[in-house]
N, C-alpha and C positions, 0 to 999 in steps of 0.2 A: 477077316477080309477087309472090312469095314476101317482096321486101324492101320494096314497095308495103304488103303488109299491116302488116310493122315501124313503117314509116313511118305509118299510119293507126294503129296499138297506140298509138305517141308520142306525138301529137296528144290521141287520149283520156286516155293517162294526164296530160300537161299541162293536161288543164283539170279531171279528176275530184281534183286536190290543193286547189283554189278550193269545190269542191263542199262538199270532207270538212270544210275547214275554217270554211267559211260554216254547216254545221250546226252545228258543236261550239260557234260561237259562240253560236246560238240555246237547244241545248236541255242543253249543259252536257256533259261529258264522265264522267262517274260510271259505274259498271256496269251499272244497266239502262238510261241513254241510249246510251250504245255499244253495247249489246245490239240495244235498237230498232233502231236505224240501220242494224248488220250483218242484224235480220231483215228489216227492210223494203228495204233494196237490193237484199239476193240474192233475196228472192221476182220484186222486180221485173226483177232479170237471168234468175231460171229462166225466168219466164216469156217473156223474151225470145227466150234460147237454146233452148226450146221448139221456140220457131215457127220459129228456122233451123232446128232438125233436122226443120223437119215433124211437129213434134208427134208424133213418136217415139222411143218413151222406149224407150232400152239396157241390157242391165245383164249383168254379170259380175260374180263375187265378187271378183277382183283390181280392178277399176274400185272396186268399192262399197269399198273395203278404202281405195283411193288416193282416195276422193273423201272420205272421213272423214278421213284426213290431213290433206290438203289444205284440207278446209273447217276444222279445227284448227285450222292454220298461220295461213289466213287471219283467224279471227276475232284469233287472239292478237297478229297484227301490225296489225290494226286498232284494237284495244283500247290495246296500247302506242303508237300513233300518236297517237290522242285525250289520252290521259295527258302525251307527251311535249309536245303541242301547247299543253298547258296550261302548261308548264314557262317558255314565251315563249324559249325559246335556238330559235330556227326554223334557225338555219345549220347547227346542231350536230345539229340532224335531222332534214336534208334531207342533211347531209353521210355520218350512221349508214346511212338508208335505202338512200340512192341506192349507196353503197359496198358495202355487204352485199348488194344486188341485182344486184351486176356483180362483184364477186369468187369468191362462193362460186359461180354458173353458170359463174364464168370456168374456175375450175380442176377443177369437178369433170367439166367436157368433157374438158380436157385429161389430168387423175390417172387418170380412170375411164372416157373412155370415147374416148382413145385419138385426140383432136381436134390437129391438126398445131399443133404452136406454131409462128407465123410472127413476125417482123421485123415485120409489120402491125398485129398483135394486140399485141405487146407496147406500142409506139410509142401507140396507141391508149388502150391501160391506162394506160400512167402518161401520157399527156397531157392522158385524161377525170380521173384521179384527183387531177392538180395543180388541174385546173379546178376539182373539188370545193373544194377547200379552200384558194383564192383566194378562195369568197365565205365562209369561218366569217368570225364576230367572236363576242367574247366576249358569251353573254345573260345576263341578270340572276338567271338560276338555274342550279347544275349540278347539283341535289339529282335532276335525275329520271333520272338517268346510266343506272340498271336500263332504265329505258321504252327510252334510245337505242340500249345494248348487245341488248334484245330488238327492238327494227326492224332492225339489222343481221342480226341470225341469220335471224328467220322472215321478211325480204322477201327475204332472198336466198335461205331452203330455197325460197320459190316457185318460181324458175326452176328447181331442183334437183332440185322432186318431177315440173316438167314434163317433165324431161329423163329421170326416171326410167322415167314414165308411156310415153314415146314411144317410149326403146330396150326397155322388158322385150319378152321373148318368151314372158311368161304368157298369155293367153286373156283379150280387153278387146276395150271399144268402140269405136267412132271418137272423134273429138277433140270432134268435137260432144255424143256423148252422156256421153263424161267429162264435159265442164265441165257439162250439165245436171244429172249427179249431183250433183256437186261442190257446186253451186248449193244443190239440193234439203237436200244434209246440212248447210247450213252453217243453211237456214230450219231443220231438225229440232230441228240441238245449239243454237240461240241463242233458238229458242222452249220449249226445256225449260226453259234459262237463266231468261227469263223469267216465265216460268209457278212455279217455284221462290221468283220477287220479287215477284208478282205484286198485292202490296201497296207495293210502292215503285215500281213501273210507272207512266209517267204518256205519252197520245198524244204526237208529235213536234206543236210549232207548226206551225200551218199552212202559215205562209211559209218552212218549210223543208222543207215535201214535196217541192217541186222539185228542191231539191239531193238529197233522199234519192232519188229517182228517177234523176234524170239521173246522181247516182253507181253507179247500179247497172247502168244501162244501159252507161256506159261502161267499168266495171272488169268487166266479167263479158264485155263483146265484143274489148274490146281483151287480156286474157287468153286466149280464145277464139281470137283470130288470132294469138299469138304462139305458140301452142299447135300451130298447124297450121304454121307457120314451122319450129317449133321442129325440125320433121321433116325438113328440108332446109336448112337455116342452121346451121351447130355454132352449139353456147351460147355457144365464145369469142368468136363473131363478134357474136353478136345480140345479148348480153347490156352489152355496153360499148356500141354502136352505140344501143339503148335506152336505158342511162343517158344518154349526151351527147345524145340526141336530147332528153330529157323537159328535161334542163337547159336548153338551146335554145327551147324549147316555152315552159318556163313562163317565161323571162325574158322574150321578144318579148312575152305577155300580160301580164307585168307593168306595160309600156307605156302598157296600158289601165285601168288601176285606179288610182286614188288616190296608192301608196305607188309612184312610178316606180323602174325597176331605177339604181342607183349604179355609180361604177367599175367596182366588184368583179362586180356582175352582167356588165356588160359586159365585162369580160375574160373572163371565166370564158365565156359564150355562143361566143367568140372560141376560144378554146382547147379545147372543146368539139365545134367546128364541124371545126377544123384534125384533132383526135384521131379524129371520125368519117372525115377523107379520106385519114387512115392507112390505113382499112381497105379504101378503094377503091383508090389508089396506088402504094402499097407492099406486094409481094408478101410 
């Protein structure tokens, strides 16, 4: 059940990367366009997360404590995403993100909290991590290296403050009503943000509410369910199994767009696939 939800996390995070980036084409990537776009996704994920919790709202001061972290983390690797995204090296980060989001959950299960390294996990790691970097090629700019070095750090503390979130033994909520906090701070701190700019503010185009929507619906549910994962799956296992999965995810859709995946996509998809049956075949 538990690797059903991974699997359905994947899925959304492979399509909310078309979403992020179908906005930024529209409304420009600047600080209060990525501000917009961070308040109006997560209001539309709170309210999402909401209604799974039944419209009841939890609260602890260690949650409210990890849900302001967390919504930090989030805006600042949203922000560096937009930036980088503007940079046009796309392989160089897709290769930061995706690498930072399976290494840093990888080891800090293992350093911290004591997750078995196995023969399967390792195999796993360096055969998603070759994957990654069969599709770089060189892009026309390496000037935004800060943006790519900051998606490494803060998409990988995500799995890292979920892991945190899940083992402490402080006094917190269910998994539901973290991510509803979590939500909640991230509309608070990105509409201070803007409120602060509130002369350089301008609405998202209209033909990009859809992506600002549908990205919040799926970044806030599919966090949501790895979150509840998180609690029965070590990180080592979930956290590499989600990267090659989203790699998998987004090249098959590529398929369907315009720019069709090449070679390197399909190798990479291939090595990817093989790296996730590490983790089922190999004790």
């Amino acid at each position: 059940m538990y690797y059903v939800m991974i699997l359905a996390a994947v899925v959304m995070f492979g399509f909310q990367f078309f979403l992020n980036d179908d906005y930024e084409k529209k409304n420009g990537n600047n600080l209060t366009s990525s501000m917009m776009f961070i308040f109006g996704s997560s209001l539309v994920g709170f309210v999402i997360l909401l209604g799974i919790n039944k419209f009841r709202f939890e609260f602890t001061y260690y949650t409210l404590f990890m849900a302001v972290v967390t919504a930090l983390n989030m805006m600042a690797c949203l922000f560096c995403s937009m930036k980088a995204l503007a940079r046009i090296n796309l392989s160089l980060y897709s290769i930061f993100s995706m690498l930072g989001g399976m290494l840093l959950p990888f080891f800090a299960g293992i350093l911290f909290y004591e997750e078995k390294l196995t023969l399967g996990k390792i195999l796993c790691f360096i055969i998603v991590t070759l994957a990654l970097f069969v599709t770089f090629q060189k892009g026309k700019s390496a000037k935004g290296f800060i943006y790519y070095a900051g998606i490494f750090v803060f998409n990988g503390m995500s799995g890292v403050l979920s892991k945190i979130f899940q083992e402490s033994t402080f006094e917190k909520t269910s998994a539901a009503g973290y991510s509803v906090l979590s939500a909640l701070m991230t509309v608070v701190i990105a509409g201070i943000i803007l409120l602060f700019n509130i002369k350089k503010v301008s609405l998202p185009k209209r033909n990009s509410f859809l992506s600002l929507a549908g990205y919040g619906f799926l970044n806030k549910v599919a966090n949501y369910l790895l979150l509840i994962a998180l609690a029965h799956v070590p990180a080592s296992t979930q956290y590499p199994m989600v990267t090659g999965g989203v790699m998998i995810v987004s090249t098959v859709l590529g398929f369907f767009t315009p720019n069709k995946p090449g070679k390197r996509e399909i190798i990479s998809l291939v090595l990817a696939f093989v790296g996730i049956m590490m983790l089922v075949i190999v004790p």
